[in-house]
C-alpha positions in Angstrom: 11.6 24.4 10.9 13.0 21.5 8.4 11.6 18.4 8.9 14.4 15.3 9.2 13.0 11.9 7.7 14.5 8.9 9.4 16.6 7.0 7.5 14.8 3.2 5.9 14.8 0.7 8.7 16.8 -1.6 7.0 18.7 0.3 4.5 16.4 0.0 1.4 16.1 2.6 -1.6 12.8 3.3 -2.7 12.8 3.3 -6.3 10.4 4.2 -9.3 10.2 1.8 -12.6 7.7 3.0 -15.2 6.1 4.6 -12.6 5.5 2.1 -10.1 7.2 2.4 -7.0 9.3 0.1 -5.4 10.4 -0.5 -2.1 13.7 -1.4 -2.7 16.2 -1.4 -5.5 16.5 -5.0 -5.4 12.2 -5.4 -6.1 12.7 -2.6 -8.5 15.3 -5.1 -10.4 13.7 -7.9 -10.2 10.2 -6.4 -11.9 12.8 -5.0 -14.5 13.7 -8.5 -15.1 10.4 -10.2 -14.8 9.4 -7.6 -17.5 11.9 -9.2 -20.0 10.7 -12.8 -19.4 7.6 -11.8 -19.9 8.1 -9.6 -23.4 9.7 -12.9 -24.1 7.0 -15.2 -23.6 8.7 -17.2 -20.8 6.0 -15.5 -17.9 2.2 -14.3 -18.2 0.2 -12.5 -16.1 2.9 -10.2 -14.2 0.9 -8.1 -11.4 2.6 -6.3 -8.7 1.5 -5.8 -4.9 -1.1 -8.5 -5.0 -3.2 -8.8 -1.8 -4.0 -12.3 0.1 -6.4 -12.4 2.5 -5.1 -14.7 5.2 -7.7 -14.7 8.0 -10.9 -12.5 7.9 -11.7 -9.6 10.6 -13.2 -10.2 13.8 -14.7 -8.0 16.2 -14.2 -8.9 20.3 -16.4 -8.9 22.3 -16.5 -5.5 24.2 -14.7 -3.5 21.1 -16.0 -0.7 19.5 -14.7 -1.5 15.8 -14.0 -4.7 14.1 -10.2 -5.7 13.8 -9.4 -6.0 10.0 -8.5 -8.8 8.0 -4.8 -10.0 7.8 -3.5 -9.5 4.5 -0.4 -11.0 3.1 0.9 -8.8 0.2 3.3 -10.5 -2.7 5.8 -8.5 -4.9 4.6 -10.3 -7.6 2.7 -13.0 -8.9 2.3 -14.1 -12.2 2.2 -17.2 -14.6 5.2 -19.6 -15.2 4.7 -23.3 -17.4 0.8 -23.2 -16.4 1.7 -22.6 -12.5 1.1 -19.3 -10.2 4.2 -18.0 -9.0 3.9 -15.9 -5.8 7.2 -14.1 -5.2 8.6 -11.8 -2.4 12.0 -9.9 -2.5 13.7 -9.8 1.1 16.5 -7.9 2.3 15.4 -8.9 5.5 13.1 -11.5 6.1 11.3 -10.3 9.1 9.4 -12.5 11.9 6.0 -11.1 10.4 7.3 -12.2 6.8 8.2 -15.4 8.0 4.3 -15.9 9.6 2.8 -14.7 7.0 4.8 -16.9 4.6 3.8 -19.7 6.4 0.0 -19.1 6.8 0.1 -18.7 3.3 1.1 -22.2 2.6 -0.7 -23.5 5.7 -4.1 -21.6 4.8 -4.2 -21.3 1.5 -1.9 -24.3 0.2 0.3 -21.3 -1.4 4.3 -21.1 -1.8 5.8 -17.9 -1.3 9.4 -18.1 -3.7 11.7 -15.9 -1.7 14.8 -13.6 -3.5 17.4 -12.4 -2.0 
């Protein structure tokens, strides 16, 4: 029996760029690009899929296992004139993108830059 995989929820491409994988085509550009700024001196520091930790775990009372931290991870982050860029590429911004986004700023005093 041949298993069917369901098509992307909204219509993205995963996509491999020096073997990294990519969600999309569009994040997949966009590292392609961030890669030339930074051969050309204009950004430092690239990283992909970089992890924030917006609130830590808890455990309720009555539960077996702790809950686990929330975790806001960027496309990229990386170094522009002396600043940390944090940068997400969106299709889609989605009501959990959009909370996260704004915990980030609200928590941790961090901008998320949004592409579309």
């Amino acid at each position: 029996m041949e298993q069917q995989t369901k098509p992307p929820k909204y219509g993205n491409t995963k996509t491999v760029v020096n073997d990294i994988k990519f969600d999309s085509r569009a994040e997949a550009q966009r590292y392609s690009h961030l890669m030339i700024l930074q051969r050309a001196g204009h950004i430092s520091n690239l990283r992909c899929q970089v992890s924030f930790e917006l609130v830590s775990g808890v455990k309720f009372a009555g539960a077996a296992r702790a809950k686990p931290s929330i975790r806001y991870v960027a496309d990229f982050v990386y170094t522009e004139n002396g600043k940390e860029v944090i940068e997400d590429v969106k299709g889609v911004e989605t009501q959990e993108f959009k909370i996260k986004r704004h915990l980030m700023l609200a928590l941790l005093g961090k901008e998320v830059r949004v592409l579309k």
